[in-house]
Rosetta silent file (secondary structure, phi, psi, omega in degrees, C-alpha in Angstrom):
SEQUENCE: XXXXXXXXXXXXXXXXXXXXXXXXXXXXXXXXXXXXXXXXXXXXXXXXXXXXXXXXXXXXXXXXXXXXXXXXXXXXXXXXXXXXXXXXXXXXXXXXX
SCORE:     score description
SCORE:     0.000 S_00000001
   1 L     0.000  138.748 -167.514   -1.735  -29.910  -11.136 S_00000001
   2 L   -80.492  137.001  178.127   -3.853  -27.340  -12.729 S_00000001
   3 L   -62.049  -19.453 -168.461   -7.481  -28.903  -13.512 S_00000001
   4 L  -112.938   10.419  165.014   -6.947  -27.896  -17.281 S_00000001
   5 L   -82.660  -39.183  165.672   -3.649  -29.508  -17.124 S_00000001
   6 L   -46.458  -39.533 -174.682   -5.409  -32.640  -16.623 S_00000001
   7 L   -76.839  -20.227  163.143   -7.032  -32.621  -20.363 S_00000001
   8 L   -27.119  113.413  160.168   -3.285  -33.078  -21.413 S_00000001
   9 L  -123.843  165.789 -173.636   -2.996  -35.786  -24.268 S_00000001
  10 L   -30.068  -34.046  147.038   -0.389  -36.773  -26.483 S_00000001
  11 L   -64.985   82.540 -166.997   -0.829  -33.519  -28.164 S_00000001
  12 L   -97.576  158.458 -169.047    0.862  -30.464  -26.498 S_00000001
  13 L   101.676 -143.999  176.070    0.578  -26.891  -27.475 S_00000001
  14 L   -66.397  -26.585  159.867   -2.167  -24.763  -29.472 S_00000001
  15 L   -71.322  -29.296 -179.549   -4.394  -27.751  -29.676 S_00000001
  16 L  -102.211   21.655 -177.993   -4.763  -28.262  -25.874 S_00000001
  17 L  -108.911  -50.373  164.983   -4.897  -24.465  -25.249 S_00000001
  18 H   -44.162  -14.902  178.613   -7.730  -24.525  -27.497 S_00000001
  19 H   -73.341  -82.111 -120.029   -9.660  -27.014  -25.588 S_00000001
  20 H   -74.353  -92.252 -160.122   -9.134  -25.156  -22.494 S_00000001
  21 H    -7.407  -92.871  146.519  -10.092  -21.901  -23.813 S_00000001
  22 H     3.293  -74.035 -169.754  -13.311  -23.581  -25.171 S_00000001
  23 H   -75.561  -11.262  174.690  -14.220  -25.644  -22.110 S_00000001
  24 H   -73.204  -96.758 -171.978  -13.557  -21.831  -19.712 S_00000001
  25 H   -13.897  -33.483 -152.626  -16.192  -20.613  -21.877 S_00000001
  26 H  -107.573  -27.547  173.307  -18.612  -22.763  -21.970 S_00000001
  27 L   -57.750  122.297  161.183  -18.383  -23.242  -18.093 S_00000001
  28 L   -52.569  144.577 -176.696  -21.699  -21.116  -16.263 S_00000001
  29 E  -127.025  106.990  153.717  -20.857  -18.288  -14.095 S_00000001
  30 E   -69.089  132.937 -176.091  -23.886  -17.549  -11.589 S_00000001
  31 E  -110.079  124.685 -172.023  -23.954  -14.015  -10.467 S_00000001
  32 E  -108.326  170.062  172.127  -25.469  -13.664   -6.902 S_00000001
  33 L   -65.789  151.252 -178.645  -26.719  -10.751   -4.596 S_00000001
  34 L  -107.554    9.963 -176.273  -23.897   -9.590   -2.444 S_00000001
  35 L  -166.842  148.376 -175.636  -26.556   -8.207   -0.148 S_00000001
  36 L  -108.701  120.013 -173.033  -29.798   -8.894    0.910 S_00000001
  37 L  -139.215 -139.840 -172.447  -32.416   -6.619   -0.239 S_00000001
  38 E  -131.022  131.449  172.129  -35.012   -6.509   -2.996 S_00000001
  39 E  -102.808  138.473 -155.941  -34.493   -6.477   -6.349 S_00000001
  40 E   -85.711  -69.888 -166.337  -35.297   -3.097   -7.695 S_00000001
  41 E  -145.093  131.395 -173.445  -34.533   -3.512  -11.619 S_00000001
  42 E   -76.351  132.572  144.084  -33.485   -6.682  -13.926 S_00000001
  43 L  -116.063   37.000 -177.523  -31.576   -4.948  -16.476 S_00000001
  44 L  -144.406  161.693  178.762  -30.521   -7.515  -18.996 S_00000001
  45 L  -119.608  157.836 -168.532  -33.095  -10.894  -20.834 S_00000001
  46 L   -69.061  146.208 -164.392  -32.515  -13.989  -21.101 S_00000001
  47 L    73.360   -7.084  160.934  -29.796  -14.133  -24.575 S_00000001
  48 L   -89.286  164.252  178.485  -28.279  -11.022  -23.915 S_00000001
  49 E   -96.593  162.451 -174.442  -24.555  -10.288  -24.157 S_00000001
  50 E  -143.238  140.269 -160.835  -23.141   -8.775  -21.075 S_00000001
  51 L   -74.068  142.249  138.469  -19.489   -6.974  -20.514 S_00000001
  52 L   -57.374  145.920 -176.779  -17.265   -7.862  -17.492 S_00000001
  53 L    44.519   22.459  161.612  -18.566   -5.786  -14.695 S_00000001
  54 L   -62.208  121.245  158.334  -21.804   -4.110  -16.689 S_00000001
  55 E   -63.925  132.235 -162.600  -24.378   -3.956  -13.951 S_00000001
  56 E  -107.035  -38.329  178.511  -26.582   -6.588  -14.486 S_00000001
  57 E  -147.175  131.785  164.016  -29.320   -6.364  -11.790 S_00000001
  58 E   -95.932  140.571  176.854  -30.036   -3.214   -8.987 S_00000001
  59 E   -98.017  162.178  152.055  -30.529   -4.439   -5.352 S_00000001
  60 E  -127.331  138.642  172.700  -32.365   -2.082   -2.710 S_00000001
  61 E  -138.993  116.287  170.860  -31.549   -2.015    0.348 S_00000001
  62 L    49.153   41.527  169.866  -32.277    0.371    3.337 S_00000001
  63 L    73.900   13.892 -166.556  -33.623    2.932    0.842 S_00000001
  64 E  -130.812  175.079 -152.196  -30.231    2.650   -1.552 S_00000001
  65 E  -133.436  139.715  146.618  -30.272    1.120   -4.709 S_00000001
  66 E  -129.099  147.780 -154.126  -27.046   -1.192   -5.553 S_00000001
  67 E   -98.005  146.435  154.389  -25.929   -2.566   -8.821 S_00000001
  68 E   -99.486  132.964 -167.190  -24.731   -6.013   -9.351 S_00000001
  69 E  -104.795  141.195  167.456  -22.010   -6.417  -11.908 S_00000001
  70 L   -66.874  130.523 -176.527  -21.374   -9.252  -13.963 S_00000001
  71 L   -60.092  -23.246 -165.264  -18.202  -11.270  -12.949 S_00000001
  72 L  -168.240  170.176 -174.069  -16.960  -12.081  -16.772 S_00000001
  73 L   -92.365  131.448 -174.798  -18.390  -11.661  -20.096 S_00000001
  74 E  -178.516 -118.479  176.900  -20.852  -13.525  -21.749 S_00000001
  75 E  -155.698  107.663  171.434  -24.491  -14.268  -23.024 S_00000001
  76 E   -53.157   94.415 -155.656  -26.853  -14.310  -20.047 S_00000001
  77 E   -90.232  -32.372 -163.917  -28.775  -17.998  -20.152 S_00000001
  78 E  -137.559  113.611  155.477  -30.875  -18.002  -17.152 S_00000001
  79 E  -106.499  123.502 -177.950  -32.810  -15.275  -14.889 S_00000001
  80 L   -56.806  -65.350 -160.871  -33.403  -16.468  -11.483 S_00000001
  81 L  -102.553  172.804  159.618  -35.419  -13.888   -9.777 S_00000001
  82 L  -126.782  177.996 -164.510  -37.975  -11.212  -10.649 S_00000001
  83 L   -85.605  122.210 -165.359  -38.306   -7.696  -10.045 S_00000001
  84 L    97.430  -11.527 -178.191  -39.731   -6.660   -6.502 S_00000001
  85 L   -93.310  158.668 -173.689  -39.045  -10.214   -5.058 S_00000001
  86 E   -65.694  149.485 -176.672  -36.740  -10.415   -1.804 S_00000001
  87 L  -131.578  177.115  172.467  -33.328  -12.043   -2.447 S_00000001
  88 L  -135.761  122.983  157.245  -31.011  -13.058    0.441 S_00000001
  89 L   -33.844  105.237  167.372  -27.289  -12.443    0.271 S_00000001
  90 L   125.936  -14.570 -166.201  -25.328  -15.065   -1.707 S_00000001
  91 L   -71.613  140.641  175.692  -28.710  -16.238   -3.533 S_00000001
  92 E   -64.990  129.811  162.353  -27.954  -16.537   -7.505 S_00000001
  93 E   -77.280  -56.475 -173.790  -29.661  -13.471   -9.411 S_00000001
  94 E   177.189  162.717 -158.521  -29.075  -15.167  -12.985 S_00000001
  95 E  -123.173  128.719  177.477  -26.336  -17.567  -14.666 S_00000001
  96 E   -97.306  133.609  153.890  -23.818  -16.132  -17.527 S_00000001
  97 L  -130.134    0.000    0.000  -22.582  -18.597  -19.825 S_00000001
């Protein structure tokens, strides 16, 4: 069973697709470094909307600058880090909802 299968009620169809749609949405998506470096430049605030895969934050590393792309589309609720502090691969950068 699908977790959004679960939410089934007595209703079937366009009403329980709408939930799910709705509750996908609303779930946060943290985007983390995929390498550990520094981060060079935030380039989205808190309230912006952001694209799938629009670079969201540049890492540095070993003298190269790498972008982190947002996993899915959304309005950017939370920035974790600031610019020039060290991150460690896997630590969340900033949470998409």
């Amino acid at each position: 069973m699908r977790w959004y299968e679960s939410m089934r009620g007595p209703t079937t169809g366009l009403v329980d697709e709408a939930a799910r749609v709705v509750m996908c949405r609303a779930m946060p998506v943290d985007v983390a470094a995929h390498i550990t470096g520094t981060v060079w430049k935030i380039q989205v605030k808190v309230g912006d909307h952001v694209e799938e895969e629009q670079p969201v934050v540049i890492l540095e590393s070993m003298k190269m600058e790498m972008p982190v792309e947002s996993p899915a589309a959304g309005r950017v609720t939370i920035i974790a880090v600031s610019e020039g502090q060290a991150v460690e691969e896997g630590e969340v950068l900033l949470t998409i909802e």
